[in-house]
C-alpha positions as CSV (number, residue, x, y, z in Angstrom):
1,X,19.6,-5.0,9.2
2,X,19.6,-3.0,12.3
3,X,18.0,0.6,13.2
4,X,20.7,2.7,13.9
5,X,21.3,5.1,16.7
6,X,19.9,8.6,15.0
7,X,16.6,6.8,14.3
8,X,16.2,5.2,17.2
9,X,16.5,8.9,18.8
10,X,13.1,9.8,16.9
11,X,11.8,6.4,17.7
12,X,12.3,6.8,21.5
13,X,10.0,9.9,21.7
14,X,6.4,9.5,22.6
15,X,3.4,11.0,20.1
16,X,0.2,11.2,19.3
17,X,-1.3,8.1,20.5
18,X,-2.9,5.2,18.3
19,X,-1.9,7.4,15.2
20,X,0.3,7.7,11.9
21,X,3.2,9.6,12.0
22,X,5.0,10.7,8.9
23,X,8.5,12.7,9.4
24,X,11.5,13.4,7.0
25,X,14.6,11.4,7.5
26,X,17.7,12.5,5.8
27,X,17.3,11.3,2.3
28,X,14.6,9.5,3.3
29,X,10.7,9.6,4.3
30,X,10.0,7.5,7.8
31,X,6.3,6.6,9.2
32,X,5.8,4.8,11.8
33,X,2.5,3.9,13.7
34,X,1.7,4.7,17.2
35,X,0.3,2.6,20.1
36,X,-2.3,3.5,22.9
37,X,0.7,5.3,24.7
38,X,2.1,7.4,21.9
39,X,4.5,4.9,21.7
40,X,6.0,4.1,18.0
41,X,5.4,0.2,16.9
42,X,5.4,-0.1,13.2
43,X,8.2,1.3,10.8
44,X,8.5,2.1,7.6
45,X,11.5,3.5,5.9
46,X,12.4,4.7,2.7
47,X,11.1,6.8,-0.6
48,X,7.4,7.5,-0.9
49,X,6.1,6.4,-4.7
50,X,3.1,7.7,-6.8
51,X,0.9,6.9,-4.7
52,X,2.3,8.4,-1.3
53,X,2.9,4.8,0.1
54,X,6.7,4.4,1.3
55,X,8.8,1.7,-0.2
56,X,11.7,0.6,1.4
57,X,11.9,-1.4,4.8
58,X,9.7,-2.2,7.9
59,X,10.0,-2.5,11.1
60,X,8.3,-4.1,14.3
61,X,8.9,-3.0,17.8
62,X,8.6,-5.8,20.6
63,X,7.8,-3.9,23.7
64,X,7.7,-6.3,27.5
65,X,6.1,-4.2,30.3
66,X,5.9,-5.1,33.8
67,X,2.5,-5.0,36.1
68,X,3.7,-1.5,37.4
69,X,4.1,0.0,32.7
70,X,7.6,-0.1,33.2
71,X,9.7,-1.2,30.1
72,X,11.5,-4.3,30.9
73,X,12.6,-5.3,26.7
74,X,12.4,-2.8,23.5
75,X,13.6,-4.5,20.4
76,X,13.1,-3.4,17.0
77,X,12.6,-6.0,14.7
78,X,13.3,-6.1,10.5
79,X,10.1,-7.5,9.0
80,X,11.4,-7.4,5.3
81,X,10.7,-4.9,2.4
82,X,8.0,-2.6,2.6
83,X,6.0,-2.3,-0.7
């Protein structure tokens, strides 16, 4: 399963650093995790339950930086359901 192009346009923004992020997606609820540089790294995506948790599918983001922080690979990868 890959993330398709109107997620990824969320994804690719920079937030809050080192923080959770919750956000409405269509029919769906998205949260993803921050790293030090506000940059998303953990996904989760689908319907909250009871207990606020989301269940549906996560993701992983693989991120390669140079010495000088510049982004040489991004790659979302599909970790499995989310429960």
């Amino acid at each position: 399963m890959e993330l398709k192009q109107p997620v990824l346009k969320v994804l690719n923004q920079v937030y809050e650093p080192d923080s959770l992020i919750e956000k409405p997606f269509k029919k769906y609820q998205m949260a993803f995790k921050t790293d030090q540089a506000g940059r998303p790294i953990m996904l989760f995506l689908g319907q909250k339950d009871l207990n606020g948790k989301i269940k549906g599918e996560r993701f992983s983001r693989r991120l390669k930086t140079g010495s000088d922080g510049e982004i040489i690979k991004d790659h979302w990868e599909h970790k499995g359901k989310s429960t």
